[in-house]
C-alpha positions as CSV (number, residue, x, y, z in Angstrom):
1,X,-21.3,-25.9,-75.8
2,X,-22.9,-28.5,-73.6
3,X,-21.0,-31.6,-72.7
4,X,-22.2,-34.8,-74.9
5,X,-25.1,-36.8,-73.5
6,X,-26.0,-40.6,-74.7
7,X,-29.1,-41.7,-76.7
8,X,-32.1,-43.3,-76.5
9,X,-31.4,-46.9,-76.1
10,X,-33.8,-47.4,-78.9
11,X,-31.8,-45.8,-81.3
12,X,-28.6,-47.7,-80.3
13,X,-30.2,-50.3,-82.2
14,X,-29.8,-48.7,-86.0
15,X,-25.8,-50.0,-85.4
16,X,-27.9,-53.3,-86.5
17,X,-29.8,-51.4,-89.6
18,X,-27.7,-48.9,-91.3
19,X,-27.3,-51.6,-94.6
20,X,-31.3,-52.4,-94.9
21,X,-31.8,-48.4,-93.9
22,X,-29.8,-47.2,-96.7
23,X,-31.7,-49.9,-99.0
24,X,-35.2,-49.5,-97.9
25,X,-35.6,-46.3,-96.7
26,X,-36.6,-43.5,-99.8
27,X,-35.2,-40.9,-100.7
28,X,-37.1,-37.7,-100.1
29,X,-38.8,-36.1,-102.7
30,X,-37.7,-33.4,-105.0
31,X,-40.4,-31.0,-104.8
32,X,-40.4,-31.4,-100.8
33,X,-36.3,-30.7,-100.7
34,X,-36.7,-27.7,-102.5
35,X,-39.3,-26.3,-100.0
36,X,-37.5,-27.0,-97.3
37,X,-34.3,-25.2,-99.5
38,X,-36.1,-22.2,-99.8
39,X,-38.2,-21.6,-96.9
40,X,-34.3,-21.8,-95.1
41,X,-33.0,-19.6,-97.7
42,X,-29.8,-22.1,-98.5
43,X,-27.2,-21.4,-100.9
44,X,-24.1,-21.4,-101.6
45,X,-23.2,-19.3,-98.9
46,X,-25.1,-21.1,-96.4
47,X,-24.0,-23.2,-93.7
48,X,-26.3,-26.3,-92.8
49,X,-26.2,-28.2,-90.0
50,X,-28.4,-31.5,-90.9
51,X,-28.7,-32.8,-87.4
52,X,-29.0,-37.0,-87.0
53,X,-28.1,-37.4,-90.2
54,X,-28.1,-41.3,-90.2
55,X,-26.7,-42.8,-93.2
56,X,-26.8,-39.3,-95.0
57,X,-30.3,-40.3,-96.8
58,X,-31.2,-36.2,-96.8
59,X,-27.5,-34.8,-96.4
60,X,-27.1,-35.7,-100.0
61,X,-30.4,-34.2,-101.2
62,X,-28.9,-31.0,-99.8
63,X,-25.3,-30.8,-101.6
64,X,-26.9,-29.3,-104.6
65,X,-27.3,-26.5,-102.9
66,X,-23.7,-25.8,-102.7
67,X,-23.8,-25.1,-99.0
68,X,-21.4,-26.1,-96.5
69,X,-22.9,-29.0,-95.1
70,X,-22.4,-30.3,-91.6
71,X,-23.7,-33.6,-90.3
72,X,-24.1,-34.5,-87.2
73,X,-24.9,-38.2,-86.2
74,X,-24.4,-40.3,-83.0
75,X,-24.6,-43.4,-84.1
76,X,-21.1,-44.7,-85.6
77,X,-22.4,-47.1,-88.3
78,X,-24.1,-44.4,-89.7
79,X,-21.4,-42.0,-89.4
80,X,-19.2,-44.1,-91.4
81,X,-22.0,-44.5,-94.4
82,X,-22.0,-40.9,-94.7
83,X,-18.1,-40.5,-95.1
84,X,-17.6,-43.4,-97.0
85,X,-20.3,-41.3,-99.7
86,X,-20.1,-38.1,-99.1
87,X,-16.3,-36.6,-99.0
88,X,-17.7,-33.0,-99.1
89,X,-19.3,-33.5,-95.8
90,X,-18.0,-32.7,-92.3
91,X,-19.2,-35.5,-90.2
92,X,-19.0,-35.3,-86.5
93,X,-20.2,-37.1,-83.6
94,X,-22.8,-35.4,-81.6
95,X,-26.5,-35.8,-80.6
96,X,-29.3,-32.9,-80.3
97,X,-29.0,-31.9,-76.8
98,X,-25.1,-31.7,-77.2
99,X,-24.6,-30.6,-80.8
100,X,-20.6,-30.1,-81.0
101,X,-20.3,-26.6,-82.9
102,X,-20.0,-23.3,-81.4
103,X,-22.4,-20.6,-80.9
104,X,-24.6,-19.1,-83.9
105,X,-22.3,-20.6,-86.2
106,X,-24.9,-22.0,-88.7
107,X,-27.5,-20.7,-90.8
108,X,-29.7,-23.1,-90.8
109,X,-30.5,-26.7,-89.1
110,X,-32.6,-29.6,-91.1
111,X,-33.6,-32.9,-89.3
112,X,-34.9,-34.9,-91.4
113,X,-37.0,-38.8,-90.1
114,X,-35.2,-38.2,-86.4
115,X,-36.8,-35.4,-84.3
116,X,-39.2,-37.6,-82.6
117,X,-36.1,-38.7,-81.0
118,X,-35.2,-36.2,-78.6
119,X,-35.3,-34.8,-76.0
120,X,-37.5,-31.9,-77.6
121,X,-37.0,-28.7,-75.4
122,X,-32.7,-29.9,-74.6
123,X,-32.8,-29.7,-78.6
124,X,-34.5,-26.8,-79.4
125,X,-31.9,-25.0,-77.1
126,X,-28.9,-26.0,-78.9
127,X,-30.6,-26.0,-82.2
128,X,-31.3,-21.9,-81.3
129,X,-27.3,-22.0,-79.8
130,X,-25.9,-23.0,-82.9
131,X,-28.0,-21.0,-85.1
132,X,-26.9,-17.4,-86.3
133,X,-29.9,-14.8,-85.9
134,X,-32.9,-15.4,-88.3
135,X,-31.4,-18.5,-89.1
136,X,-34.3,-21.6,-89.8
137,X,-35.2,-24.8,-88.8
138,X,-36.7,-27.2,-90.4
139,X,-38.0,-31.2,-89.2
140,X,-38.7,-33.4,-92.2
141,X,-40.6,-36.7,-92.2
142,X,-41.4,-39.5,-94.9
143,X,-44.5,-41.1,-93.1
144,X,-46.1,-44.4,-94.4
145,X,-49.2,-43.6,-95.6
146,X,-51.6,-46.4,-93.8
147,X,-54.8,-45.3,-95.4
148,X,-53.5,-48.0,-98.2
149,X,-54.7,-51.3,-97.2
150,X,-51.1,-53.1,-97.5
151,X,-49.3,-50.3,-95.7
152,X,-51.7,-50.8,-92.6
153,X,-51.0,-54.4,-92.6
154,X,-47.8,-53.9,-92.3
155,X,-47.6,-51.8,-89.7
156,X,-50.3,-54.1,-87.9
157,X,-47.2,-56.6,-88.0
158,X,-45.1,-54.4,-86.9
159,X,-46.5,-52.0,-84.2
160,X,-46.6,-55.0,-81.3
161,X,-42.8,-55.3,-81.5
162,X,-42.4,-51.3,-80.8
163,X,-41.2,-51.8,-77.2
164,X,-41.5,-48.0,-76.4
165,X,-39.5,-46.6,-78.7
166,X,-40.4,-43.0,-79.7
167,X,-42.7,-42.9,-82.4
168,X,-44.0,-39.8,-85.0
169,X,-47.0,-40.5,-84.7
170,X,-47.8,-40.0,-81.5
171,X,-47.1,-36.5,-81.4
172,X,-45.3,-35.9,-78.5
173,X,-42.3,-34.1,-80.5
174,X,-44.7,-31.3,-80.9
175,X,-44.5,-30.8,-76.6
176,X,-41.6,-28.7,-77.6
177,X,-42.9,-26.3,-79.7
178,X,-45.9,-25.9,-76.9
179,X,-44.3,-23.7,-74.7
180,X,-42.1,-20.4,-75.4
181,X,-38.7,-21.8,-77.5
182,X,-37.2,-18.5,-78.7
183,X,-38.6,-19.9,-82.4
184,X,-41.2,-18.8,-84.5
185,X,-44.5,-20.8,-85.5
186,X,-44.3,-24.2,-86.6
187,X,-45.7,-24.3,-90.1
188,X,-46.0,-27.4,-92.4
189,X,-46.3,-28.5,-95.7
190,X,-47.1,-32.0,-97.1
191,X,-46.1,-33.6,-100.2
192,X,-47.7,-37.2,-101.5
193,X,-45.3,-39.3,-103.4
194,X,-44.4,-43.4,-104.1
195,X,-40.9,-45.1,-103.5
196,X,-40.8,-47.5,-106.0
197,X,-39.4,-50.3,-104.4
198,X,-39.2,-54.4,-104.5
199,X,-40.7,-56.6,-101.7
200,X,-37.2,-57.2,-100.0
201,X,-36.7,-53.4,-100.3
202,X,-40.1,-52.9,-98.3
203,X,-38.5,-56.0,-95.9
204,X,-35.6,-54.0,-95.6
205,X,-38.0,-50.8,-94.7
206,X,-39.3,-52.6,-91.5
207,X,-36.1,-54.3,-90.8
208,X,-34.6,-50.6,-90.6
209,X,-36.9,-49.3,-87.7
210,X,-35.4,-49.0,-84.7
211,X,-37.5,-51.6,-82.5
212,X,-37.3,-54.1,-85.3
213,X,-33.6,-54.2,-85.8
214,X,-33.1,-54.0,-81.7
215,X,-35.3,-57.4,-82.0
216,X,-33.7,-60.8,-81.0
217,X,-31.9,-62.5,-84.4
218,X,-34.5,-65.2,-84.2
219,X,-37.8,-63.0,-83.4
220,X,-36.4,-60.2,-86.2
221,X,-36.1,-63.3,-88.5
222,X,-39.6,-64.4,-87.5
223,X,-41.1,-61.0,-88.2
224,X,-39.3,-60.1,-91.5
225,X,-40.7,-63.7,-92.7
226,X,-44.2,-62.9,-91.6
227,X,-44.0,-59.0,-94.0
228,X,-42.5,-61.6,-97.1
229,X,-45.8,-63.4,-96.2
230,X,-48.5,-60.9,-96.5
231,X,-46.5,-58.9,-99.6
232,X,-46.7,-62.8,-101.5
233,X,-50.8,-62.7,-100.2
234,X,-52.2,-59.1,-100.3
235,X,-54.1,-58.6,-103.5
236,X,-52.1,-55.3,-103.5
237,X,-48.9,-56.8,-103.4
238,X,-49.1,-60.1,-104.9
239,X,-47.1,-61.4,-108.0
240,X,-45.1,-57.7,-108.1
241,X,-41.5,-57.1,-109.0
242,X,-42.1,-53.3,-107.9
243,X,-44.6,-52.4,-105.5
244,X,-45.2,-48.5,-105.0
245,X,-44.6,-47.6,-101.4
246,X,-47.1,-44.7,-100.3
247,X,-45.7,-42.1,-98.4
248,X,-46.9,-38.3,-97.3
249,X,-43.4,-36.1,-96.7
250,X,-44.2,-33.2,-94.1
251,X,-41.9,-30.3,-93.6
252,X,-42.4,-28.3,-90.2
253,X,-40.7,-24.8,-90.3
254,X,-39.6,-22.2,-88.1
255,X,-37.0,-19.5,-87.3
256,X,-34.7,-18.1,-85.0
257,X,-37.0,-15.6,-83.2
């Protein structure tokens, strides 16, 4: 087992966020969960590792499964959101590159909104440790869907606060799966969907990213303002007490070659 190793400084931030992340962030969707279920093969005599678990948003999506379910979360705010409301879960403190379980002792490892954070080849490694042979891996991201005019917007607001922070967009997770891993092929599947949500709900969505919760109080403030702004002007948004939120969930797959 590798000793532990911190985080991104970035990251450090969602100590700051784990209350708006568990309100704004959505769920994922059912038809993408089940995918993901079955192209890992889970049951209820699986053992899943879902790796930066953060406040547990896809851990719970998992527990009908029956599987025993591991979660595995550096930061302690979100840590404590996961055993505060989910018992059945075995939370520990570890990152990626340092997961804290021995040796093929899962059978299967789901990272759902987070792999974009590490260090991509460290990972892999101790995601192919921990796994038992032909054991899966699958990455999982909700991603804003920006060809709608409002979603754009607001990430035009948001994007010159982003300070460097790793993004998913830019693609440089997939370095990783570039070069010889010891995993099969990524594949990937997409699923469309809407989070229904209120305005402060999508405030709280931007308030939960990483370089907008590291923000100074007064700048954050400032920011957060400037979203209740264009959701009160956009013709999209204006005068709504629920205000779809467009997203496309992608679910990358491989396996334990």
């Amino acid at each position: 087992m590798s000793p532990p190793r911190s985080i991104n400084p970035h990251a450090q931030s969602y100590a700051r966020a784990a209350d708006a992340y568990e309100r704004g962030r959505p769920e994922y969707p059912a038809a993408a969960v089940a995918y993901a279920v079955a192209l890992l093969g889970i049951g209820p005599h699986s053992t899943v590792l879902d790796l930066a678990a953060g406040t547990g948003k896809f851990t719970r999506q998992l527990l009908f499964t029956g599987a025993r379910i591991l979660a595995v979360e550096p930061v302690a705010a979100m840590r404590e959101r996961i055993a505060a409301q989910l018992p059945s879960v075995n939370v520990l403190e570890g990152t990626a590159e340092a997961i804290p379980l021995p040796d093929e002792s899962v059978d299967a490892v789901t990272v759902a909104q987070a792999f974009h954070w590490f260090r991509g080849r460290d990972a892999l490694a101790e995601i192919r440790r921990v796994l038992k042979s032909g054991g899966g891996l699958a990455l999982i991201w909700n991603v804003r869907d920006e060809t709608v005019d409002w979603v754009r917007r607001l990430s035009e607001l948001m994007d010159p606060h982003n300070g460097g922070a790793p993004r998913y967009h830019t693609g440089l997770w997939r370095e990783a799966f570039s070069v010889p891993n010891g995993l099969t092929t990524l594949t990937v599947e997409r699923f469309p969907f809407a989070h229904p949500s209120t305005p402060e709900q999508v405030v709280d969505r931007a308030a939960s990213t990483s370089f907008v919760a590291g923000l100074p109080l007064e700048r954050r403030a400032g920011l957060l303002d400037e979203v209740r702004h264009m959701l009160r002007e956009h013709p999209e948004t204006r005068g709504r007490e629920t205000i779809p939120f467009p997203y496309v969930t992608e679910v990358y797959g491989c396996r334990k070659a």
